[in-house]
Biopython code that builds the backbone (N, CA, C, O; Angstrom):
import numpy as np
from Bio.PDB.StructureBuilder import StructureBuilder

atoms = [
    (1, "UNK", "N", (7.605, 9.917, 4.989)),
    (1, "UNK", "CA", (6.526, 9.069, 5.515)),
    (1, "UNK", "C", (5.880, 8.261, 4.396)),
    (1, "UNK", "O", (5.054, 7.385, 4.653)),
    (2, "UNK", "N", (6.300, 8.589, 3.012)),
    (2, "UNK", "CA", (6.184, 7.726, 2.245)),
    (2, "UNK", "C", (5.968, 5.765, 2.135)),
    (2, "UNK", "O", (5.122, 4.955, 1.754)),
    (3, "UNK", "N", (7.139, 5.777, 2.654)),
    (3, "UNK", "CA", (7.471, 4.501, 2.763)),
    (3, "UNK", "C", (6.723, 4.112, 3.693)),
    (3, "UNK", "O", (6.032, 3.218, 3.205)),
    (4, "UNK", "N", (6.383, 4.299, 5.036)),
    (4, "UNK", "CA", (5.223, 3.956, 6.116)),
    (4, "UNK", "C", (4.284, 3.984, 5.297)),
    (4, "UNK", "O", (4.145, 2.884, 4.762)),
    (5, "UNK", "N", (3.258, 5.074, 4.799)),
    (5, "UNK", "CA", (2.254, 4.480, 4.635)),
    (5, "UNK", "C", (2.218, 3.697, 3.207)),
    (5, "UNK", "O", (1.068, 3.272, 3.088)),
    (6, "UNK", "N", (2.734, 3.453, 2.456)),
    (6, "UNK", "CA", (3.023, 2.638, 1.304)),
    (6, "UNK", "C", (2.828, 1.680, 2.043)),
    (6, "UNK", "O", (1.671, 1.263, 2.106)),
    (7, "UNK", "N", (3.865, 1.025, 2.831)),
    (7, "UNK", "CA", (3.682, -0.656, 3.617)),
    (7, "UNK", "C", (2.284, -0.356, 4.091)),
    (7, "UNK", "O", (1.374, -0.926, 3.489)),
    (8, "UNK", "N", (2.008, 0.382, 4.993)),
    (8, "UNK", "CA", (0.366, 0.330, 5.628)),
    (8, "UNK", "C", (-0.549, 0.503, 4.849)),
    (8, "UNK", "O", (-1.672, 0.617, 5.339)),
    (9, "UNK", "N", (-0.341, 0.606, 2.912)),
    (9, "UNK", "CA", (-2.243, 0.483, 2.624)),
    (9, "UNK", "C", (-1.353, -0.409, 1.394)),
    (9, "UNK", "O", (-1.905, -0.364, 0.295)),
    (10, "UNK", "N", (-0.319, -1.043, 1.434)),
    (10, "UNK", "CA", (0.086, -1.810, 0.335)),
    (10, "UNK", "C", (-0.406, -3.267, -0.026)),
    (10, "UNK", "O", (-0.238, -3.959, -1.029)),
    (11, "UNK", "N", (-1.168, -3.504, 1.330)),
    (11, "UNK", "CA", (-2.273, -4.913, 1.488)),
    (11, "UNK", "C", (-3.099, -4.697, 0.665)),
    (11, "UNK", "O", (-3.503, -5.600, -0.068)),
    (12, "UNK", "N", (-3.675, -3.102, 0.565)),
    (12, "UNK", "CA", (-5.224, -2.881, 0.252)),
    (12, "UNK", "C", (-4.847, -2.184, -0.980)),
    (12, "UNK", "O", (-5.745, -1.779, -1.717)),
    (13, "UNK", "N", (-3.944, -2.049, -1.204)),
    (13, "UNK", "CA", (-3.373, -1.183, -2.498)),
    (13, "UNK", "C", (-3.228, -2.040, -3.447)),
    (13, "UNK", "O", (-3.919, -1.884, -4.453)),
    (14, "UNK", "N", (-2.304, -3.151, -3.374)),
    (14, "UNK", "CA", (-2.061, -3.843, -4.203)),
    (14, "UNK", "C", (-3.205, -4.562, -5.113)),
    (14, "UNK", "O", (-3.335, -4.357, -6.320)),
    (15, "UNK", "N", (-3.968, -5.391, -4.376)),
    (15, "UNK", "CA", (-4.840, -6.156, -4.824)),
    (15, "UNK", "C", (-6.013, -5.223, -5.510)),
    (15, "UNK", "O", (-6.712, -5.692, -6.408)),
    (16, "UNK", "N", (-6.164, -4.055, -5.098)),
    (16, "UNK", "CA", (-6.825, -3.208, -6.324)),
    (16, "UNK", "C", (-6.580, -2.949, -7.747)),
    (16, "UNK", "O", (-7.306, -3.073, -8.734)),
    (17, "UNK", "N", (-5.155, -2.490, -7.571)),
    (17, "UNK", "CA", (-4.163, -2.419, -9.074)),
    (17, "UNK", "C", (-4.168, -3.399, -9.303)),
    (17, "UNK", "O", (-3.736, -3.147, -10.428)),
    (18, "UNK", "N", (-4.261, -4.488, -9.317)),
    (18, "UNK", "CA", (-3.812, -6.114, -9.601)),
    (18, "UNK", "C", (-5.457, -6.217, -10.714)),
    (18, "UNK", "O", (-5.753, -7.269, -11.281)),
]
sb = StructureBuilder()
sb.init_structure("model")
sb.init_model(0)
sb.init_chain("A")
sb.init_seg("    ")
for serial, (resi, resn, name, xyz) in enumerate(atoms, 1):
    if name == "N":
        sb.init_residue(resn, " ", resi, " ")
    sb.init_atom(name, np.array(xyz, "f"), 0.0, 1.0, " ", f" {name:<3s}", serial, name[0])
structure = sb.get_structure()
């Protein structure tokens, strides 16, 4: 289930680490 929720908080994930 990795991969699911990776795509589902990878909007809100990314732009943090960024």
């Amino acid at each position: 289930f990795y991969v699911v929720a990776e795509s589902s908080i990878s909007w809100r994930t990314e732009p943090l680490m960024l």
